[in-house]
matplotlib code that plots the C-alpha trace (Angstrom):
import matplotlib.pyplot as plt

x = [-75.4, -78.3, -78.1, -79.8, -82.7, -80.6, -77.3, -79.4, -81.1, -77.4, -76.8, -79.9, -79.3, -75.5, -75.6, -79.1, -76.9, -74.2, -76.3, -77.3, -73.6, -73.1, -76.4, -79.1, -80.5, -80.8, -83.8, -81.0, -79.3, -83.2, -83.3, -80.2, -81.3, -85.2, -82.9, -81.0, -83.8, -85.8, -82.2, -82.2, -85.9, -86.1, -89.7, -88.4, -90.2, -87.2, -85.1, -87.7, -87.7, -84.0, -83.3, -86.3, -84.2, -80.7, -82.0, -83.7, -81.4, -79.6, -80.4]
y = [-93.1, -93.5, -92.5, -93.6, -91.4, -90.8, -89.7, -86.9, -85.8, -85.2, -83.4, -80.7, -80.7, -80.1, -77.3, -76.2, -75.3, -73.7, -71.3, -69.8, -70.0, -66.0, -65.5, -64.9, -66.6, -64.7, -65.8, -67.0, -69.7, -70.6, -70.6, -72.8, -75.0, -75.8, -76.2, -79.1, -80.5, -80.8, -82.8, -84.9, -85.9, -84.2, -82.2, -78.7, -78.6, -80.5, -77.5, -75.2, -77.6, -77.4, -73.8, -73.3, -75.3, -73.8, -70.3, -71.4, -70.6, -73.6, -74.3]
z = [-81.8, -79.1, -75.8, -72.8, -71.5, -68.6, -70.4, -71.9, -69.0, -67.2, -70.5, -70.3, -66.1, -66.4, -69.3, -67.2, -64.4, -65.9, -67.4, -64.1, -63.2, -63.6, -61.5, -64.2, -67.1, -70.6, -72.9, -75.5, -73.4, -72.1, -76.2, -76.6, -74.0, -75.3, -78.8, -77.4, -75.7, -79.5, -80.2, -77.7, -77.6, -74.2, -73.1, -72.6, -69.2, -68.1, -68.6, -66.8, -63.8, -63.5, -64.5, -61.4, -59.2, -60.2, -59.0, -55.5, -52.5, -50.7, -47.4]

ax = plt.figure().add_subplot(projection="3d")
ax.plot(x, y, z, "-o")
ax.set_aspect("equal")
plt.show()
């Protein structure tokens, strides 16, 4: 099964996110993450951008 580029994106952001959900990020689930990305054909970057974002303050 293929998915669209966009379907695996959502995938790393959505997981990316719930990482941070307990308010820090351990070097296994950043592990996990750059994992899934290498499945998915994502560049791991994409996870760093995101797991950036998910720990920046809301305005």
């Amino acid at each position: 099964m293929h998915l669209p580029l966009a379907s695996r994106l959502n995938i790393v952001e959505k997981l990316s996110i719930i990482t941070y959900a307990d308010g820090s990020i351990e070097d296994s689930e950043v592990s996990v993450l750059y994992n899934l990305c290498s499945v998915l054909n994502i560049d791991t970057s994409f996870a760093d951008q995101v797991l950036h974002n998910a720990t920046q303050p809301v305005d």
